[in-house]
C-alpha positions in Angstrom: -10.3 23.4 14.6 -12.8 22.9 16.8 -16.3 24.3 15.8 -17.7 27.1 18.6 -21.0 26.9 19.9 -23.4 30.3 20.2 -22.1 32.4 22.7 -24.5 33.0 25.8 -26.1 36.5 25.9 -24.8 38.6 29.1 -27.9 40.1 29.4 -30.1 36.5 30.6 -27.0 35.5 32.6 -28.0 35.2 36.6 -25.0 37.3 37.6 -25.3 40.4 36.5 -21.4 41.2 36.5 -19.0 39.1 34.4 -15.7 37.8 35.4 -12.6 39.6 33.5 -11.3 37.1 30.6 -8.3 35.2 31.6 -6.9 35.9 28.2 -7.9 38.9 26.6 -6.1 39.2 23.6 -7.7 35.6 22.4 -10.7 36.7 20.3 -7.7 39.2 18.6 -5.2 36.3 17.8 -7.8 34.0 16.5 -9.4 36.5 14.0 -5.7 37.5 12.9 -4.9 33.1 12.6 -7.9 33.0 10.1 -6.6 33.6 7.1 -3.6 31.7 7.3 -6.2 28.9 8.8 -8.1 28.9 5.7 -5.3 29.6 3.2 -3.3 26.3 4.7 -6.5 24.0 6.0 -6.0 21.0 8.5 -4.5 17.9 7.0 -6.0 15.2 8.6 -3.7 12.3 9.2 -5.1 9.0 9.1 -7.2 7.6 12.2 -8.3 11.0 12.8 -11.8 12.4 12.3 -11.7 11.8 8.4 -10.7 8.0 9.1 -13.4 6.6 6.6 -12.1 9.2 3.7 -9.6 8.2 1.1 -6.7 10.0 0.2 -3.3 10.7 -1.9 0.1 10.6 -1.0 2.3 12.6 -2.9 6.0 11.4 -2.5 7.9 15.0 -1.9 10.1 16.8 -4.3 8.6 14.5 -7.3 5.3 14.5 -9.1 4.2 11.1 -7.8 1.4 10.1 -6.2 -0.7 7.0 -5.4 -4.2 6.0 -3.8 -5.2 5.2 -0.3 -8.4 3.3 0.3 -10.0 3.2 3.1 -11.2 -0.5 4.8 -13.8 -0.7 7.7 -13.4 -3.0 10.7 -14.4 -6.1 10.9 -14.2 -10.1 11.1 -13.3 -12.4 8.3 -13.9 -15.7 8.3 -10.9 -17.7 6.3 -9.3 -20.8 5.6 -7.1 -22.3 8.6 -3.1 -22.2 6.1 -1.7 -24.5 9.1 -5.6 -26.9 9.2 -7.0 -27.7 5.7 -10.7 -27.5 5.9 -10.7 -25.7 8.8 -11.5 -21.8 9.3 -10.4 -19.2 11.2 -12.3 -16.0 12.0 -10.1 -13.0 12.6 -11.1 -9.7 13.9 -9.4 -6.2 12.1 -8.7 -3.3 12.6 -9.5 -0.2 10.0 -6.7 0.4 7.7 -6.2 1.9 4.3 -4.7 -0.2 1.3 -3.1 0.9 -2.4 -5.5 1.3 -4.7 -3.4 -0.2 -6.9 -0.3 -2.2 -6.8 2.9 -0.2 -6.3 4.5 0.8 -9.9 7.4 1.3 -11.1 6.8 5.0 -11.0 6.8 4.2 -7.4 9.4 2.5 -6.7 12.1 4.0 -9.2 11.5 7.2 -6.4 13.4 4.6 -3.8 15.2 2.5 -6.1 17.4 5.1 -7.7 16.9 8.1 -4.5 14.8 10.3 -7.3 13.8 12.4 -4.7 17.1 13.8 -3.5 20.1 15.0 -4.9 18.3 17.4 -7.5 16.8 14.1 -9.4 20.2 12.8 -10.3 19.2 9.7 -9.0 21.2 7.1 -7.0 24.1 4.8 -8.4 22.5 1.0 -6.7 25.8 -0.8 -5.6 26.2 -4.0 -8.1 24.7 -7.5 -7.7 26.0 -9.3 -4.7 27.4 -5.4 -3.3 25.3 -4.7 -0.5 25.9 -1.7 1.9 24.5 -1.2 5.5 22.2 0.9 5.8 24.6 3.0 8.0 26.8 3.5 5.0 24.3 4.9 2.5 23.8 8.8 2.6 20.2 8.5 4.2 20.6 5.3 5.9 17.9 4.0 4.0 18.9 0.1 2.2 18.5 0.8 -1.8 18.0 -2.4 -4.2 21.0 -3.6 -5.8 21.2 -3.3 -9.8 18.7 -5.7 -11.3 19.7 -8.0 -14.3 18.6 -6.8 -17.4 14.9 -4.4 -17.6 12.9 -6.1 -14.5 9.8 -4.4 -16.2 10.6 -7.6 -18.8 9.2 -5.0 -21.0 5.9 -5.7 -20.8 5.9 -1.7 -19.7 6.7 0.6 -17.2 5.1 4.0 -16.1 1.8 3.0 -14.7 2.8 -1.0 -14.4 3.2 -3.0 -11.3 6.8 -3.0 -10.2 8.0 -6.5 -11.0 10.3 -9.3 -9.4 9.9 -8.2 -6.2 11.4 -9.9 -3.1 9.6 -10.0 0.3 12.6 -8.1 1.7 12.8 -5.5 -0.7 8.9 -5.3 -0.3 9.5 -4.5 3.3 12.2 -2.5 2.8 10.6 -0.1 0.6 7.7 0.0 3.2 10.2 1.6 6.1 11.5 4.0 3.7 8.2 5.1 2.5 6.7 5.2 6.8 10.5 7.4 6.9 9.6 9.8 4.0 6.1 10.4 4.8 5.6 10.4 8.2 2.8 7.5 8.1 2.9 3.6 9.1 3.4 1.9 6.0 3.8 -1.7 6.0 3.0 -4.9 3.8 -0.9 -6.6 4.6 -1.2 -9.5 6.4 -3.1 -12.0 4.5 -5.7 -11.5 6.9 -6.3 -8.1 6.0 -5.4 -8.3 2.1 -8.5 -11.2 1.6 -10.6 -9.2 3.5 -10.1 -5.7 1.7 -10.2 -8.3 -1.4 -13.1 -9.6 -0.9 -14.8 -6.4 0.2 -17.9 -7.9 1.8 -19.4 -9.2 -1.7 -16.9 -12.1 -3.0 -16.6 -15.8 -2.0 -13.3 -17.0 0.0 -13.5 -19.8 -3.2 -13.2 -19.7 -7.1 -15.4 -17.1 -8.9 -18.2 -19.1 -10.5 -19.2 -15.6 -12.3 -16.2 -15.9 -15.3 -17.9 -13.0 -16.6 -16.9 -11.2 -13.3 -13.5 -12.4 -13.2 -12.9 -10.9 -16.7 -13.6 -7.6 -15.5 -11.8 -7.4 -12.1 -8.5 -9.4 -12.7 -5.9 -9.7 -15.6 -5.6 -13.8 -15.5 -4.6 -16.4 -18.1 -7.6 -16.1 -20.2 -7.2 -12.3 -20.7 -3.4 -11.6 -19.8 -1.9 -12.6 -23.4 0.5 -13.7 -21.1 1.7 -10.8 -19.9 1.3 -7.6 -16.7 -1.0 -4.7 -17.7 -1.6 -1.0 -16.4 -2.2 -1.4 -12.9 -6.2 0.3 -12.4 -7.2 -0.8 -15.9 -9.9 -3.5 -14.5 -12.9 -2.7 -12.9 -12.4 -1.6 -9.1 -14.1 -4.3 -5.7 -17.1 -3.1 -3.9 -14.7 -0.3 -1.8 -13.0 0.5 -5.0 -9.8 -1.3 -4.6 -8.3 -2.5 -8.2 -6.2 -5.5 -9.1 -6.5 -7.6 -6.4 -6.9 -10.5 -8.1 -4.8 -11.1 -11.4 -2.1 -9.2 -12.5 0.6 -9.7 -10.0 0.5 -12.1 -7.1 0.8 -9.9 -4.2 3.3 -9.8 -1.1 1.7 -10.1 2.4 3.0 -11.7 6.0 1.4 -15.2 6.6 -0.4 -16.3 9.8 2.5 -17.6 11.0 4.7 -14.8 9.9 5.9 -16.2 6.8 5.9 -14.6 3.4 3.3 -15.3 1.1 1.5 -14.2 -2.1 -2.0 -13.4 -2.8 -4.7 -13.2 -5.4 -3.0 -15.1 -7.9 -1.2 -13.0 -11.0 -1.5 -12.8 -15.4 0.3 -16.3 -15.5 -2.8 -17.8 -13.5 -6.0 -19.7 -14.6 -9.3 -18.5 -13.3 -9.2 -21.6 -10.8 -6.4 -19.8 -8.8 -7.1 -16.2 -9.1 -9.3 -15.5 -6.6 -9.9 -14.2 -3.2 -8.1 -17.2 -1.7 -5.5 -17.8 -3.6 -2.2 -18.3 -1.6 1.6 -19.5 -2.7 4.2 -19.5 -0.4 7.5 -18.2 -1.1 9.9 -20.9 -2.8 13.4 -21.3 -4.1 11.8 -21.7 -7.2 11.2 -18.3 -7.8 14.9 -17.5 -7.6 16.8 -20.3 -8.9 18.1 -19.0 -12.4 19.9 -16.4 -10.0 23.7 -17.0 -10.5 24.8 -15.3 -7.2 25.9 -17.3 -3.9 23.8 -16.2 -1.8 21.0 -15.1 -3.9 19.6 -11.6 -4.0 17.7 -10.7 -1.6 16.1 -8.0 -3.3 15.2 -9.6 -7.1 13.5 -12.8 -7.7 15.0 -13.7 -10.9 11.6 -15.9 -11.5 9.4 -13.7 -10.2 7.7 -11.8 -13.0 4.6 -12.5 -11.8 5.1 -10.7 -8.4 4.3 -7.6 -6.7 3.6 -5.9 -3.7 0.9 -3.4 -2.4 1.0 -1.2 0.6 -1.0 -0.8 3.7 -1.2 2.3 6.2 -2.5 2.0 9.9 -4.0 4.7 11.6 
């Protein structure tokens, strides 16, 4: 609500006479919307007035929730994918970005429909089974079963959700914008280096190994394996796991998908701010299905996905 200024004092008003109010009963109706005004306050969407301010979304009718982080506008200057040696500079937008990448406590909500139903969950159709989205209950596509624990056990609540195609990455970004009323949609890598970098790193290697130990889960640290997601130290605007952990879904330059940030399996050469894969067969082919899922990259333990919400 809008704040009111002082009102004026009749008495040192150059008319003498004032003009009947054109709604009388207003002062009345706004004293008896107070309580109910500061019982239930204004939630601020974001790119309102709080754009800069961080904030939790809680997935409805379940006790999850996950961290937004707020990124300023700005211009990055970054390698040219398409012209080695060559750099682009690209202007942005604000945005907010995961804290975290999303974990399996996340994604089991969409994957098995946790949040309808009473909790019963959802029975995914089997491998190679895909519906339409206009045959499933909500219209909303669900992940087919996965082969064995895609967690690879390495462990679940808290953990990055694993194995992770680029479809089912964008899939579970429409049903999350559907649930929660928000614009939810996978970084470019435009955006995810700069929120990576955060105004402090290089674009390049991290020559500080002492630095790289404490932000990112890599080959030297990892035991060869994913951690707790938020269990290294946070960037300069408090974003965690960027770099290590799990490589990290985003839409490429040209529109192709592409991981970022480099994952656990990684050396400290390629886990940084630059690091960039593009999306292979590789990373599916011990998939026995013709076609291959498009939801599970049977090769892909070492990939993730985190979200981003425009305002």
């Amino acid at each position: 609500m809008r704040r009111r200024g002082p009102m004026d004092d009749p008495s040192e008003r150059a008319v003498p006479t004032r003009r009947p109010s054109a709604l009388p009963h207003l002062p009345g109706i706004v004293q008896a919307l107070l309580p109910w005004a500061v019982a239930f306050p204004l939630v601020l969407a974001p790119g309102h007035a709080q754009e800069s301010q961080p904030y939790a979304e809680a997935l409805s009718n379940t006790l999850v929730k996950f961290d937004m982080v707020p990124v300023p506008a700005g211009k990055i200057e970054m390698a040219n994918p398409e012209k080695p040696g060559e750099t682009l500079a690209v202007e942005l937008k604000p945005f907010w970005i995961g804290k975290t990448e999303v974990t399996w406590d996340q994604y089991d909500v969409y994957m098995y429909r946790l949040d309808v139903d009473g909790g019963r969950g959802y029975e995914a159709p089997d491998r190679g089974k895909e519906p339409k989205e206009e045959e499933l209950p909500d219209g909303v596509a669900r992940p087919t079963k996965p082969y064995g624990a895609p967690d690879e056990g390495y462990g679940h609540r808290g953990y990055a959700a694993l194995h992770i195609n680029y479809f089912a990455a964008e899939q579970y970004c429409k049903w999350l914008s559907r649930k929660t009323g928000r614009e939810y949609r996978l970084p470019t890598e435009a955006e995810w280096e700069y929120a990576c970098r955060a105004g402090t790193l290089p674009d390049g290697p991290l020559q500080d190994k002492g630095l790289l130990d404490r932000v990112a889960w890599y080959w030297d640290n990892s035991e060869m394996a994913a951690h707790a997601v938020g269990t290294r130290e946070a960037n300069a605007w408090g974003i965690c796991d960027m770099l290590g952990n799990v490589s990290e879904w985003c839409q490429g330059l040209g529109k192709e998908p592409v991981v970022r940030g480099g994952s656990y399996l990684d050396r400290a050469a390629a886990a940084h701010p630059a690091a960039r894969e593009v999306n292979t067969p590789d990373w599916n082919l011990s998939d026995p299905q013709d076609p291959k899922s498009r939801w599970w990259l049977a090769n892909g333990s070492f990939i993730g996905f985190r979200v981003l919400c425009e305002p």
